[in-house]
Every structure is written in C-alpha cells, then in structure tokens.
N, C-alpha and C positions, 0 to 999 in steps of 0.2 A: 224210629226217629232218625234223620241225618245228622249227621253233625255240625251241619249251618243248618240246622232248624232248633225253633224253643218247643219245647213242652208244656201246654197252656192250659190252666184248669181255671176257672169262672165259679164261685160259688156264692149263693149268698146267704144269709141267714136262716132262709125256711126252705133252702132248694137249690138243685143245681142246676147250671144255667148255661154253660156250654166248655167244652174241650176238645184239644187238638193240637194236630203241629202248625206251626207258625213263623212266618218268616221275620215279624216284627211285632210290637206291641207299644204302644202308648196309651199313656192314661196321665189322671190330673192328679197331684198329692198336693198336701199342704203345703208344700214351699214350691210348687210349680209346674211346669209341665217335663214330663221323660217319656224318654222313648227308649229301647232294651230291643237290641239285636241280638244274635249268636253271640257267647264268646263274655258278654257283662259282667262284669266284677258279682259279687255276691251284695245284695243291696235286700233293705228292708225298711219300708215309709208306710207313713201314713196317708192311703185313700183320702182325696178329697171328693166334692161330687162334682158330677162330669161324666164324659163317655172315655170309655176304654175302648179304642179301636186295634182290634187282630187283622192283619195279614197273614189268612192261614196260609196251607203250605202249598193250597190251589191258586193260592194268588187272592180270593178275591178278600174284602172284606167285610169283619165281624162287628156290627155297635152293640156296646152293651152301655145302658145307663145307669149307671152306681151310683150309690150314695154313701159314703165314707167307708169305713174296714181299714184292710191292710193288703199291702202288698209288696211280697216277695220275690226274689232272684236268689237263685242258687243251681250251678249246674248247668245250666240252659233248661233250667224248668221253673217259668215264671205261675206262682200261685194267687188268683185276687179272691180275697174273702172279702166279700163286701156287705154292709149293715142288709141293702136291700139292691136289687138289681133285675136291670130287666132286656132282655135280648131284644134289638129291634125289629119291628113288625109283629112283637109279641102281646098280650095284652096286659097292662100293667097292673104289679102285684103290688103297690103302694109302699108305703115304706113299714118298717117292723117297728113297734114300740116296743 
C-alpha cells in the first residue's frame, strides 16, 4: 500500500464483500455525509443506509449498498462492517435479520 493510499475492507454480516487500496471513500452515517482521504484523523460512526463509494487505487469506482454497521478510520485503513451489503452489479443478498 502507498502512503496517499487507504486500506479498504467491506464486510457484511454473512460475507465479505470487497477490498483494496483506495484513493478515497465515502459513505452515509447517521449524522451525514463523509468522505476519508489519506492522512484522517482516527474516526468511528455509525453506518447509516446508503452507498459507500471507493475510489480504488485504479482510479475507478466501487458502489457498495449498506445498510447500517459501523464504520472505522484508523491508520489509513478504513473498515465498514455493515448489517447487510451488497456490491453493485451483484445480486442482492437482502438484508440479515
């Protein structure tokens, strides 16, 4: 990994869902929208639902559609655990009761 890159792990409840380097990440938490470059303080919120978009470290971009969890910063390695999620163009795994 560089060092203007994040460390991105994607997982959800029953599976994992995708990882990699990344130039950028946003997603939706309960108090709103963030975005986490290289270099972010150390942060920990609560997932809201929504999509988490990765710009990996090809440049293009990752949709993942979550539905609550958590999600981490620390280090330049951002972690989303989320309840249920699903990588776009994949086929949907519903959400976990």
């Amino acid at each position: 990994m560089a060092a203007n890159e994040l460390e991105v792990e994607i997982v959800a409840e029953d599976r994992f869902v995708w990882s990699g380097p990344a130039r950028s990440v946003s997603a939706r938490t309960i108090e709103g929208e963030i975005g986490i470059l290289p270099g972010h303080t150390p942060l920990l919120a609560v997932l809201g639902d929504g999509e988490v978009v990765v710009e990996s470290g090809d440049g293009t971009a990752v949709t993942v559609r979550a539905e609550g969890g958590f999600f981490s910063v620390d280090n330049n390695r951002v972690v989303i655990a989320a309840g249920a999620a699903t990588l776009e163009g994949e086929a949907s795994h519903g959400s976990v009761a």
